[in-house]
C-alpha positions in Angstrom: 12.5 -4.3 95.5 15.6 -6.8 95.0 18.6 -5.5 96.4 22.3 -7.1 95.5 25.2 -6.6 93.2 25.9 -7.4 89.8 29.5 -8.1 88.2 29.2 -8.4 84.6 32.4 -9.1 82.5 32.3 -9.5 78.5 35.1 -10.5 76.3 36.9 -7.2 75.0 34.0 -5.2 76.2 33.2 -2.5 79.5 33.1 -4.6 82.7 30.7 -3.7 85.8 30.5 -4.5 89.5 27.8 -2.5 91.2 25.7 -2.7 93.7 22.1 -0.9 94.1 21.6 2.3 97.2 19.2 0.0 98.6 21.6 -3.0 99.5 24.0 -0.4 101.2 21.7 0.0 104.0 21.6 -3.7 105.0 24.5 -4.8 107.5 25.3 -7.9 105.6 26.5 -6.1 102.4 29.1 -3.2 102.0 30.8 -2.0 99.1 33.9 0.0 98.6 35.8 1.3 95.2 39.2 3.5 94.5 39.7 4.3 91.1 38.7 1.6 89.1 38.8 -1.3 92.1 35.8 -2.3 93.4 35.0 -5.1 96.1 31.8 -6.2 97.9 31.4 -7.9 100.8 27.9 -10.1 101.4 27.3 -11.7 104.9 29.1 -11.6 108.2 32.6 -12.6 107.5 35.1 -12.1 110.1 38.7 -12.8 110.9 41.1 -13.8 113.5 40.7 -11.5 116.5 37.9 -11.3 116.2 37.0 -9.2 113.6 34.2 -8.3 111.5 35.8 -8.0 107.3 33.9 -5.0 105.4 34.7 -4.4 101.8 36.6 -1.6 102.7 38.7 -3.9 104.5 39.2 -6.2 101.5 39.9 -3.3 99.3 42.8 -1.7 101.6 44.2 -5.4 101.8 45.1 -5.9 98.2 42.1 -8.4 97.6 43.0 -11.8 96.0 46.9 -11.1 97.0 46.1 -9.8 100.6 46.4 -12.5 104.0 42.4 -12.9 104.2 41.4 -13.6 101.3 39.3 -15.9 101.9 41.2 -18.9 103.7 42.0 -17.1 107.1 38.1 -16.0 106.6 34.9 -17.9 108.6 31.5 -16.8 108.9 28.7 -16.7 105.8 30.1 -14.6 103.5 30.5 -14.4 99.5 33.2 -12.0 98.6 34.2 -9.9 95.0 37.1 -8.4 94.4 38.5 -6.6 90.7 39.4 -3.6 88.6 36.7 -2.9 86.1 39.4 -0.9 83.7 41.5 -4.3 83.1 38.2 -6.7 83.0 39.7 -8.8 86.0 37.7 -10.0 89.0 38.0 -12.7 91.7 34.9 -14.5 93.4 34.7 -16.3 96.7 32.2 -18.2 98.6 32.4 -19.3 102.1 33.2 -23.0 103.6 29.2 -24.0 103.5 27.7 -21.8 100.6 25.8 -19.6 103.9 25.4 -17.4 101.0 25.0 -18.2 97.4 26.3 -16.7 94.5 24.5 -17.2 91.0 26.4 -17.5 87.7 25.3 -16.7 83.8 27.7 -17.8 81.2 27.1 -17.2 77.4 29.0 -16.5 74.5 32.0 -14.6 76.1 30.1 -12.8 78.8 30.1 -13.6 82.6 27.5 -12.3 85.1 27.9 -13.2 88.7 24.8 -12.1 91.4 23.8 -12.8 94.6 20.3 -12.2 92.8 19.2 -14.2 90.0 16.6 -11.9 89.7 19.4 -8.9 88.6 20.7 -11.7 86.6 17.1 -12.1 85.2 17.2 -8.4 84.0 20.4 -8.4 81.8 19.9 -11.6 80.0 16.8 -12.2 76.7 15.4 -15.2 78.6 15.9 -17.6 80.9 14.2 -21.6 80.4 13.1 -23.3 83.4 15.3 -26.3 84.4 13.3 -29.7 84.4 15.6 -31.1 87.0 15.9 -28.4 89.5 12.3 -27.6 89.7 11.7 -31.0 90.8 13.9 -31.0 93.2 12.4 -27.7 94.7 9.1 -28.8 94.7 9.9 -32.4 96.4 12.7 -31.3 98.7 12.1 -27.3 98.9 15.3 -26.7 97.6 17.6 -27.6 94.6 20.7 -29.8 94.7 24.7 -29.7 94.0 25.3 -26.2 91.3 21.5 -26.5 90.0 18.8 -23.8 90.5 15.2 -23.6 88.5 16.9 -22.1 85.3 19.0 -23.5 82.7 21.5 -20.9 82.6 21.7 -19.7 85.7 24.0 -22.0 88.1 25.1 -21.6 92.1 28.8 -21.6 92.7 29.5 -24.2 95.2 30.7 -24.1 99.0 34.5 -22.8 99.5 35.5 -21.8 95.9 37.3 -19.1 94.2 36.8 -17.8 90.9 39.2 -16.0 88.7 37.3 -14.0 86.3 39.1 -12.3 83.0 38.4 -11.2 79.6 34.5 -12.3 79.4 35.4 -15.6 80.5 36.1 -18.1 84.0 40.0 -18.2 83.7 40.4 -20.2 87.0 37.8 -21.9 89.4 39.2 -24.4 92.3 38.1 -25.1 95.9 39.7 -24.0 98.8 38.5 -26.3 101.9 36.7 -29.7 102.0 34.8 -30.7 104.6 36.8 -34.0 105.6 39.9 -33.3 103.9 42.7 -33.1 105.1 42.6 -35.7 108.0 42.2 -34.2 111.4 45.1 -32.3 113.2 46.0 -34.9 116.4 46.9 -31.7 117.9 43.6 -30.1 117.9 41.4 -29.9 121.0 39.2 -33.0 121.3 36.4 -31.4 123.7 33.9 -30.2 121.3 32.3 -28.2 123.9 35.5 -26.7 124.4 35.6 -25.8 120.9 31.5 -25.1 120.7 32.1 -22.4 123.4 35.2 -20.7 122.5 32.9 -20.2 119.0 30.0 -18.7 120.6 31.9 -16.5 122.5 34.0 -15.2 119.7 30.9 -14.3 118.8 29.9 -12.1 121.6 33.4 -10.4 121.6 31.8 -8.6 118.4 28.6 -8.0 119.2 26.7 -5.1 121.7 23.7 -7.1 122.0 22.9 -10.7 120.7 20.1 -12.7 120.2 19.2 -16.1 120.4 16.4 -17.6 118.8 15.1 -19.9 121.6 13.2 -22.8 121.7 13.9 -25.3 124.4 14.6 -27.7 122.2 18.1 -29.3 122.3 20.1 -26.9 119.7 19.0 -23.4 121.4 19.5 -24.9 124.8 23.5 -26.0 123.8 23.7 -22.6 122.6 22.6 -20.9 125.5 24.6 -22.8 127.8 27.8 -21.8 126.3 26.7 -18.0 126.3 28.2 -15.5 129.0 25.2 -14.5 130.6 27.1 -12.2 132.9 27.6 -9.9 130.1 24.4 -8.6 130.0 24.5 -8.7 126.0 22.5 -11.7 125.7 18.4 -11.1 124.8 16.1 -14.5 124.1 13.3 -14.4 121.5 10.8 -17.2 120.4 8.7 -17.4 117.1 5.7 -18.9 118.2 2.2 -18.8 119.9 1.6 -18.9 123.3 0.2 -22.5 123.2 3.0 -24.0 121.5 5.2 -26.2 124.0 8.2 -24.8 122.6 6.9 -21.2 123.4 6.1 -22.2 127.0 9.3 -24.1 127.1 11.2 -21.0 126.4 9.8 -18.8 128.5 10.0 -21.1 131.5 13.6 -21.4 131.2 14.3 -17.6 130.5 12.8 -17.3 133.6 14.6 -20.0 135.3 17.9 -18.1 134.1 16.4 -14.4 134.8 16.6 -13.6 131.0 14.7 -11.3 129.2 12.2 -13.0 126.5 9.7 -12.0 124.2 7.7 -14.3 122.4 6.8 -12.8 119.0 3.4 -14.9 117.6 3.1 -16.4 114.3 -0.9 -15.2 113.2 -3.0 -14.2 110.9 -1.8 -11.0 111.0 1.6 -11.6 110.2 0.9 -14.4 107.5 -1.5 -10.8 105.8 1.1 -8.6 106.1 3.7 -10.9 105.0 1.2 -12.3 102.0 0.4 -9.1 100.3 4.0 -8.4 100.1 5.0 -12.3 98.7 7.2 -10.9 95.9 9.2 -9.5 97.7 10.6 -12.4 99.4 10.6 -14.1 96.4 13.2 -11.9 94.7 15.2 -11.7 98.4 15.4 -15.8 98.4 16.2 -15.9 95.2 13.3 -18.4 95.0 15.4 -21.0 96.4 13.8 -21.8 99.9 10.0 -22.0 100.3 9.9 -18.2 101.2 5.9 -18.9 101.6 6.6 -20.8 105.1 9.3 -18.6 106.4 8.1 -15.1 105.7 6.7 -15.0 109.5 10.5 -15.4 110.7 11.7 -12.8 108.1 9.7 -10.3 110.3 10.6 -12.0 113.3 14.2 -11.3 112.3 13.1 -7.7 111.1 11.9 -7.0 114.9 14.3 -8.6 116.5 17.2 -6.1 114.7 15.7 -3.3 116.3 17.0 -4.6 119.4 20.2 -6.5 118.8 23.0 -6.3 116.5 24.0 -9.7 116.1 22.1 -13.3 116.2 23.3 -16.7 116.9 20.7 -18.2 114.6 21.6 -21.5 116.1 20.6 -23.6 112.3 20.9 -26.7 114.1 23.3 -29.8 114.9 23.7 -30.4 111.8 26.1 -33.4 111.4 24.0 -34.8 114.5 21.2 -34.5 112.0 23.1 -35.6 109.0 24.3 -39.0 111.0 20.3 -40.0 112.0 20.3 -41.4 108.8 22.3 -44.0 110.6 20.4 -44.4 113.5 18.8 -47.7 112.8 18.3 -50.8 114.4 20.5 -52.4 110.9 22.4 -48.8 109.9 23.1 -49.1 106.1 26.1 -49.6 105.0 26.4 -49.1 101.5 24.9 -46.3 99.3 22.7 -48.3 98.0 20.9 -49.6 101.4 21.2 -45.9 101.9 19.1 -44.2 99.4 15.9 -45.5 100.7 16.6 -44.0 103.9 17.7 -40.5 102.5 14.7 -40.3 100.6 12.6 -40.8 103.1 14.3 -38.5 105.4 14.7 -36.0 103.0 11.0 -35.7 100.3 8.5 -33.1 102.0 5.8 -34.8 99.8 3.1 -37.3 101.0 1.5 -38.1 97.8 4.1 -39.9 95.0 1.5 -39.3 92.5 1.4 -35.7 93.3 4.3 -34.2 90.7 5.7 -35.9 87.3 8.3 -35.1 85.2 8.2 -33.9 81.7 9.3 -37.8 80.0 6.5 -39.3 82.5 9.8 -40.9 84.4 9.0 -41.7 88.3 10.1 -38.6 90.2 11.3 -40.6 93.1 13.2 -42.5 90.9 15.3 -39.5 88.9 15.5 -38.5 93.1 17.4 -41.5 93.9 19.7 -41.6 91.2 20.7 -37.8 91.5 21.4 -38.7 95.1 23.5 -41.8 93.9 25.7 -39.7 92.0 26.5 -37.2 94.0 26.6 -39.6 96.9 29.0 -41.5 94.9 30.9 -38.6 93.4 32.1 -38.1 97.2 33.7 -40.9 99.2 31.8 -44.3 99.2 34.2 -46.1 101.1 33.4 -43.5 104.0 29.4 -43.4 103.8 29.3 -41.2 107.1 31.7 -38.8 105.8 30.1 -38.7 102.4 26.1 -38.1 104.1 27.5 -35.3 106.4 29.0 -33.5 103.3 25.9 -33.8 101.1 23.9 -32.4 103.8 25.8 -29.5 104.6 26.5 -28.2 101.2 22.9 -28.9 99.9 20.3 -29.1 102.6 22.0 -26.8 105.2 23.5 -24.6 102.4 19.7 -23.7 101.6 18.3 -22.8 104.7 20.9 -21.3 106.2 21.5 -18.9 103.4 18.0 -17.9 103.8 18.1 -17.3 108.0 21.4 -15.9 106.9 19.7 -13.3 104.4 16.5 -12.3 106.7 18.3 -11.9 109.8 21.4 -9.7 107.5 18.3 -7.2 107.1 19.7 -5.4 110.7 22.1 -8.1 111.7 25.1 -10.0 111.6 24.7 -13.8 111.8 26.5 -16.4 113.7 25.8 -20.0 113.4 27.2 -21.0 116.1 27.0 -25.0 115.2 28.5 -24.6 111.5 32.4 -23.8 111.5 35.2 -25.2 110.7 36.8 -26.1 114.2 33.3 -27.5 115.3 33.0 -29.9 112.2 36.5 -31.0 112.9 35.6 -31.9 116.9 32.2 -33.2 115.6 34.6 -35.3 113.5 36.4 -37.2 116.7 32.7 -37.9 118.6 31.9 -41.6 117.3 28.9 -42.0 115.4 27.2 -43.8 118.1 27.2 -40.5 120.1 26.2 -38.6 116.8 23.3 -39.7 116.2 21.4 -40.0 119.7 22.5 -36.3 119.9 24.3 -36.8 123.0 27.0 -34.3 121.2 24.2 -31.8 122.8 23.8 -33.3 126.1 27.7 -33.3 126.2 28.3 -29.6 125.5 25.4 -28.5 128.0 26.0 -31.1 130.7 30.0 -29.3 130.5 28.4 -25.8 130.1 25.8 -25.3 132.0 24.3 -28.9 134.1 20.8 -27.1 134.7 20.0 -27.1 131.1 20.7 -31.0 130.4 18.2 -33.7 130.4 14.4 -34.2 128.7 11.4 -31.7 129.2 8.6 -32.5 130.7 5.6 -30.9 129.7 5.2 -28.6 132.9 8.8 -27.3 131.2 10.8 -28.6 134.0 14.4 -30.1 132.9 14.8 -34.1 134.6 19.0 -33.8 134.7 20.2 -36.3 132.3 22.2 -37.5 134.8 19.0 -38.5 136.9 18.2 -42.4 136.7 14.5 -42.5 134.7 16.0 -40.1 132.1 19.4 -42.2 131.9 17.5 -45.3 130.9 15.5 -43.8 128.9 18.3 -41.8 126.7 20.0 -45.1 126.6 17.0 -47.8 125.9 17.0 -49.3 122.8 14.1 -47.2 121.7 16.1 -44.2 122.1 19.1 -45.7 120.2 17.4 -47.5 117.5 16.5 -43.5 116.1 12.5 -43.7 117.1 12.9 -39.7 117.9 10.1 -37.1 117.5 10.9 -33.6 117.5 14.0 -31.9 119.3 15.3 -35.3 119.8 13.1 -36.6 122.8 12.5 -39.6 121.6 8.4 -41.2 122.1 9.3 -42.9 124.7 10.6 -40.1 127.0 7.1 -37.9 126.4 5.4 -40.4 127.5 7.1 -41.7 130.2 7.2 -38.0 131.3 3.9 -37.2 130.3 4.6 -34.6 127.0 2.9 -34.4 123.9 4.1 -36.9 121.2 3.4 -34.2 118.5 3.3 -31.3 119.8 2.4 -28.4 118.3 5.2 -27.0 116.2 5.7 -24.0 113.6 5.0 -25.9 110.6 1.8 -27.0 111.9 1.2 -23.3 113.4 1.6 -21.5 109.8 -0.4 -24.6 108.0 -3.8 -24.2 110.0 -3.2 -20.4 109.4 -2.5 -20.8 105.4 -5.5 -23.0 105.5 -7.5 -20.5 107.4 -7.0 -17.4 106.3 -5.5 -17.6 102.4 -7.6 -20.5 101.2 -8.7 -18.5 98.6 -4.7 -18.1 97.4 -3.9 -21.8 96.9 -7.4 -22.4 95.2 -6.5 -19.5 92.6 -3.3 -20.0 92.1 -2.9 -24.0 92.1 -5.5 -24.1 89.6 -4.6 -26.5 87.1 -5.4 -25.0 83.8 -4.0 -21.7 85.2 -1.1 -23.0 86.6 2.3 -22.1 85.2 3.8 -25.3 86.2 1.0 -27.5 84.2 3.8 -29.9 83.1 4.7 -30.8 86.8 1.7 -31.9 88.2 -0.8 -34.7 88.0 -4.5 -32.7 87.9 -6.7 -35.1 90.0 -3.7 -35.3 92.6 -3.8 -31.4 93.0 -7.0 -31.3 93.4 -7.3 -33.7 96.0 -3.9 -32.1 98.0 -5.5 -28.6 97.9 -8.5 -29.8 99.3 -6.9 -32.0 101.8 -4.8 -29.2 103.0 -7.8 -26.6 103.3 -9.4 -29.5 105.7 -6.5 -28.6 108.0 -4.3 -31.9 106.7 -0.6 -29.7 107.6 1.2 -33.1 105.6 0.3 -31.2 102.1 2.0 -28.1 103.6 5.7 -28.4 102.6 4.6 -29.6 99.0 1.7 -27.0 98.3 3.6 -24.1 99.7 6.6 -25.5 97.7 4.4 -25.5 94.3 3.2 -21.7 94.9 6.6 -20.4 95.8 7.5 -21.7 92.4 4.3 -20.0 91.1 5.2 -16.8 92.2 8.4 -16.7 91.4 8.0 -17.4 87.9 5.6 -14.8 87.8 7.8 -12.1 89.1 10.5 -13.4 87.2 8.4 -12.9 84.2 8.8 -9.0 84.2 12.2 -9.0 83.8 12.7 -11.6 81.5 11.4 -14.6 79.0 10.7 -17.6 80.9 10.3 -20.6 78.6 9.8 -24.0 79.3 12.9 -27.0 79.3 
């Protein structure tokens, strides 16, 4: 069952914020009302102290008019605030969109959701947005305001919205990533900033847990984390012969932490696939909910034993700025596009998807990425990728880590916040993009977890000479990385797998094993839903390319049945029509 809230206004009509019994036993939602005030509080927001914000808290404070509402706010959070006896409301979303918020608007009447399936129920039909369900099903996720429907939009990163009499009175944004310029007071250390973060963090937490995988992003974590506390518990989403699994486990040990490795199999993929809809109507179908339902019980187990997870999303301006790392970096958006692209579509075959005037996909791709590219800051092209991949790429996934993990816990990110983006700011690019951002926090935290793995799991310090030279060769800063930023070089020089096994490749070979049958039904062409989308013989050809183990078709064909499904559930509370 979708759980959420719904705030319905209508012009000189009843207006409604409620929330369902089922969403008040999460402990990323609360809701509070006196009299006719209402307010709901989604996510983990806290304040300065630190402290966690309920919706009690917001009530007491006055709402719009009180001190934390939202600027003095951080965290993923979307907040609503109003009086349902005078019509008048006020919506907030946090600096990076960690959740999103939906929005209906039609003919005086304003419905706001973190659900656009209860958004589905109280509107005559919804028609399926040409634009946005291309983007989903090459990038597994929509950009900028857009989602699959016509009507139905997301309301962007660090806005409010002043809602009254049926209609949007006010709407402006509070924060921009990059404006204003940077304070010369602030602290230049980002590990300096990176730890006081994390351990704000465990200030408000009994237990926390960090999602480990050896890899560069949960190792900086870790290093910043007070281990003395006895609050900190590791867990690893994998299978026992995945080097990230062993990797984990060998450090845990190294450190004398407790681990448990929770494995991604057939088992879960069952248990998780009869129950598909589900997710579907959690994600609001706006992830790929098909490859990430193993880590929705992952997160559902690990909440049994912790209250609080650093979900550690990733480095993401480090990510963000390997766009740059090139041999000859771009420098205008037009030398850029081709790279973004390619860094960005999930889908090996061009020929695969179409759109409905028989336009080139890839083409309508680049030109959407043009605009809002060039909607930004093209006279600062670094500035202007960071901010496109935080408020679209990271916005998406880490709303949906943000909404599994929420089920028992409160998230922390502990790379995405406002002081860290401001630190990350000062590092030059250089230093950005061969991730040595990483190396720099851990090497200051903790020296034992620096340097490359080896494939035994040992650490080589990166202050040792082999891995010096190899973190600085050319290779290493021309961008030729593989996963978790070891670059080809390195695993062979130190004798790792080039492509390891990973979790993509884990739940592919599983999909392909065990639900065959699925993707064969339901990506039949003349039963498909999504006819319009898709070239038949191409289809054909990817389902049976991905049933011979090929994991390359994964992203796309998972991304196609997600949309499937979705539609399909969608269906029972509403029309769907086509563009």
């Amino acid at each position: 069952m979708t759980t959420g809230f719904v705030l319905e206004a209508s012009r000189g009509g009843r207006s409604i914020l409620a929330s369902d019994r089922t969403s008040l036993e999460r402990s990323d939602f609360s809701y509070a009302e006196s009299g006719s005030r209402r307010a709901v509080v989604l996510g983990s927001p806290y304040s300065a102290g630190p402290a966690w914000v309920s919706a009690r808290d917001l009530l007491a404070s006055g709402g719009a008019g009180g001190p934390s509402f939202p600027r003095d706010m951080h965290g993923y959070f979307a907040l609503v605030t109003g009086d349902t006896q005078a019509g008048e409301f006020t919506v907030a979303t946090d600096r990076f969109r960690g959740i999103d918020l939906f929005m209906y608007r039609r003919d005086g009447t304003v419905i706001i959701s973190d659900s656009v399936e209860l958004i589905a129920r109280s509107v005559p039909s919804l028609h399926v947005d040409t634009q946005g369900m291309l983007e989903f099903l090459e990038l597994g996720c929509t950009l900028a305001d857009r989602t699959q429907f016509e009507e139905i939009k997301r309301i962007a990163p660090a806005t409010v919205i002043e809602i009254a009499d049926g209609g949007v009175k006010r709407e402006e944004r509070y924060w921009e990533y990059g404006s204003p310029a940077l304070d010369a007071s602030a602290p230049d250390a980002i590990e300096e900033v990176f730890a006081g973060h994390v351990r704000e963090a465990f200030r408000l937490c009994e237990t926390a847990a960090v999602p480990l995988t050896g890899g560069m992003d949960s190792r900086a974590i870790l290093s910043v984390c007070p281990l003395e506390e006895g609050k900190l518990r590791c867990h690893t989403l994998g299978n026992s012969w995945n080097t990230d699994s062993r990797f984990a486990a060998r450090i845990c040990r190294e450190l004398d932490l407790e681990h448990t490795l929770y494995p991604v199999d057939a088992d879960a993929l069952t248990r998780q696939g009869g129950d598909l809809s589900r997710w579907a109507g959690a994600c609001s179908g706006m992830v790929n909910f098909i490859l990430l339902a193993p880590m929705f019980e992952f997160f559902e187990a690990v909440s049994e034993e912790c209250d609080l997870v650093l979900t550690g999303v990733g480095g993401e301006l480090m990510r963000a700025c390997r766009l740059f790392s090139r041999v000859e970096p771009p420098e205008t958006v037009e030398e850029l596009l081709p790279v973004m692209l390619g860094h960005y579509v999930m889908n090996p075959s061009e020929g695969l998807l179409r759109s409905h005037d028989g336009t080139n996909v890839r083409e309508e791709l680049r030109r959407t990425f043009e605009h809002l590219l060039k909607s930004e800051d093209p006279e600062d092209l670094v500035l202007s990728v960071e901010r496109f991949y935080i408020e679209n790429r990271v916005a998406n996934f880490t709303s949906c880590y943000a909404r599994a993990a929420g089920i028992g816990m409160k998230t922390w990110d502990p790379w995405v916040s406002t002081g860290i983006l401001d630190a990350a700011r000062r590092v030059a690019l250089a230093r950005k993009v061969d991730r040595l951002v990483h190396r720099e926090v851990i090497t200051s935290c903790s020296p034992a977890l620096a340097g490359l793995l080896l494939s035994s799991g040992d650490i080589v310090p990166y202050g040792s000479q082999p891995a010096y030279l190899v973190a600085r060769s050319r290779a290493f800063k021309a961008g030729q990385f593989s996963l978790k930023a070891i670059n080809k070089m390195s695993r062979a020089a130190f004798h790792r797998e080039i492509y390891k096994p990973s979790y993509v490749r884990d739940v592919s070979h599983l999909l392909a094993r065990h639900h065959g049958g699925l993707f064969r039904r339901r990506l039949s062409y003349g039963d498909m839903r999504l006819t319009e989308f898709v070239v038949p013989a191409e289809l054909e050809h990817a389902v049976e390319s991905f049933m011979r183990d090929d994991s390359r078709f994964c992203y796309v064909l998972t991304n196609l049945l997600c949309a499937e499904l979705w539609l399909e559930h969608l269906s029972g509370s509403t029309r769907i029509a086509a563009a």
